[in-house]
C-alpha positions in Angstrom: 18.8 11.5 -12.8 18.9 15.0 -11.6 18.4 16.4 -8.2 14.7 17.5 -7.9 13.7 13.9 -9.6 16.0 12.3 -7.5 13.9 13.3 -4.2 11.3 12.8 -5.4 12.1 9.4 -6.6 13.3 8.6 -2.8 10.5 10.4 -1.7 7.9 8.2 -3.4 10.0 4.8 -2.7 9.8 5.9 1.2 6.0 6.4 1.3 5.2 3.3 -0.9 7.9 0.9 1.2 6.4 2.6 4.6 2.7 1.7 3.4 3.7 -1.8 2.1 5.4 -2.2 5.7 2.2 -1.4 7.4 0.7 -4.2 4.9 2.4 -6.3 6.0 2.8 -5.7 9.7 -0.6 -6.1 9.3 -0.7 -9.2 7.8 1.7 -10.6 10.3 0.6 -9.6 13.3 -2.9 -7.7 13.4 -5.1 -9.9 11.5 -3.3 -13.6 13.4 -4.2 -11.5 16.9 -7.7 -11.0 15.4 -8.2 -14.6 14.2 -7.6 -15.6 17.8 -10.7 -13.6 19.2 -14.4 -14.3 19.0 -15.7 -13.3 15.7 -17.8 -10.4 16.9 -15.1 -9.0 18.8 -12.8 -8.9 15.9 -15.3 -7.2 13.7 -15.4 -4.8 16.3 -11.9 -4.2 16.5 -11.6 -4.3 12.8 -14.0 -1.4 12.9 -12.5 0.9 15.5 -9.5 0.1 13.0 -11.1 1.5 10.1 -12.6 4.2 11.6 -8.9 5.6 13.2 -6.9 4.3 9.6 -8.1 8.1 7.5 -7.5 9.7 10.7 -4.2 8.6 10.9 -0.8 9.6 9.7 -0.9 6.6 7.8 -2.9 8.2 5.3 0.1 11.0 4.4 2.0 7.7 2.9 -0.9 5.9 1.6 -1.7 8.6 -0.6 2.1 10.1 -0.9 2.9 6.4 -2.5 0.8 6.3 -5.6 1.4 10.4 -6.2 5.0 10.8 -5.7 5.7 7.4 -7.9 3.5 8.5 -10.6 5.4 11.8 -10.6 8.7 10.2 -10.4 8.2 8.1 -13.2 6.7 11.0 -15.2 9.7 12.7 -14.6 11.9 10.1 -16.2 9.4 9.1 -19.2 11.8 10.4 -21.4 14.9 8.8 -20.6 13.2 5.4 -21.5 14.5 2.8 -22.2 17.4 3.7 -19.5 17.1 1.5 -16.4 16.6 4.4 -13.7 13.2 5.5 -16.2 12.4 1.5 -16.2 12.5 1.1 -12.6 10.7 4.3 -11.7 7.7 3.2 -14.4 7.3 -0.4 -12.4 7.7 1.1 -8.8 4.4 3.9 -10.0 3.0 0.8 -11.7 3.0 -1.4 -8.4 2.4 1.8 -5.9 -1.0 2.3 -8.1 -1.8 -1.1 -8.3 -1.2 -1.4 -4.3 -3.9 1.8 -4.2 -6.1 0.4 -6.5 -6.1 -3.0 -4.8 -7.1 -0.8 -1.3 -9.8 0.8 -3.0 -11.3 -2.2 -4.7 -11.3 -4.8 -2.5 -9.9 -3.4 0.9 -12.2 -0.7 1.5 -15.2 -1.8 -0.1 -14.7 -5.1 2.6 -14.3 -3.0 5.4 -17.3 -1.3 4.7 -19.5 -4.2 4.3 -18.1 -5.3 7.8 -19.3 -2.0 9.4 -22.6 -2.7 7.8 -22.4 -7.0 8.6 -20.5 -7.6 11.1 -19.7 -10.9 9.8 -16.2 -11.2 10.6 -15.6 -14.6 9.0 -16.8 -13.7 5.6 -14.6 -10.8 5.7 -11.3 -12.3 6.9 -10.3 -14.7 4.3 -10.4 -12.3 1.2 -9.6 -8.9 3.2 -6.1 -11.4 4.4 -5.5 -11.7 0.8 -5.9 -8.6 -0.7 -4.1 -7.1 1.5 -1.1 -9.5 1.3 -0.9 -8.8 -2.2 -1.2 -5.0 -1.4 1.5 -5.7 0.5 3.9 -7.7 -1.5 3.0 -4.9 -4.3 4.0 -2.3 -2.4 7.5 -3.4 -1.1 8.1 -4.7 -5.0 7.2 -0.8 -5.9 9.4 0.7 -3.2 12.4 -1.6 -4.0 12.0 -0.7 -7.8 11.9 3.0 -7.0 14.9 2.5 -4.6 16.6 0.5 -7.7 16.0 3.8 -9.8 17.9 5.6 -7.5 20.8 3.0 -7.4 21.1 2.4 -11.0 
């Protein structure tokens, strides 16, 4: 792998292993602290959340992750079938599924809790969705690491 695809290869694995981390902070500690409130409170919350998240520099990763992998494993496409090219492909693969997960399910939920506010509904499939989001993210940013290691 040369230089400029090696960087950019670390590049993405660091943005989509920072945005599964969030995931999965999220997961672990957010959404259990928001279970323990009254329902209307944790909509709330959730909302103030979701208004800050774009504003935040947690968007620079979210949308670094699915870029900077798909470039990365542009950039090998013709090595394939060589394992650094394999493990690029499957980290851009999970980063856009990870992005595509936020946008069709994540987002979409939190915007029908700003409308709602009916926590409840909301909590059990925005929990999943972004567990997965998670878990696909991490998977993508070890696979991108693995491209530089192999």
């Amino acid at each position: 792998m040369d230089a400029a695809t090696s960087i950019v290869t670390g590049l993405a694995a660091l943005a989509t292993a920072v945005a599964g981390g969030v995931y999965v902070g999220f997961s672990a500690m957010v959404m259990p602290a928001l279970g323990d409130t009254p329902p209307a409170e944790a909509a709330s919350v959730m909302n103030r959340i979701n208004v800050r998240a774009p504003r935040s520099s947690f968007l620079l990763f979210f949308l670094a992750s699915p870029v900077l992998a798909v470039i990365a494993a542009v950039l090998t496409l013709g090595r394939l079938p060589e394992a650094d090219a394999v493990l690029a492909l499957v980290g851009a693969v999970l980063a856009v599924v990870a992005f595509l997960i936020t946008g069709a399910v994540n987002v979409p939920l939190n915007n029908r809790l700003a409308r709602d506010a009916d926590y409840a509904a909301f909590a059990q499939r925005w929990r999943r969705a972004n567990g997965m989001r998670g878990l696909v993210s991490l998977a993508g940013g070890a696979a991108l690491i693995g491209a530089l290691a192999v």
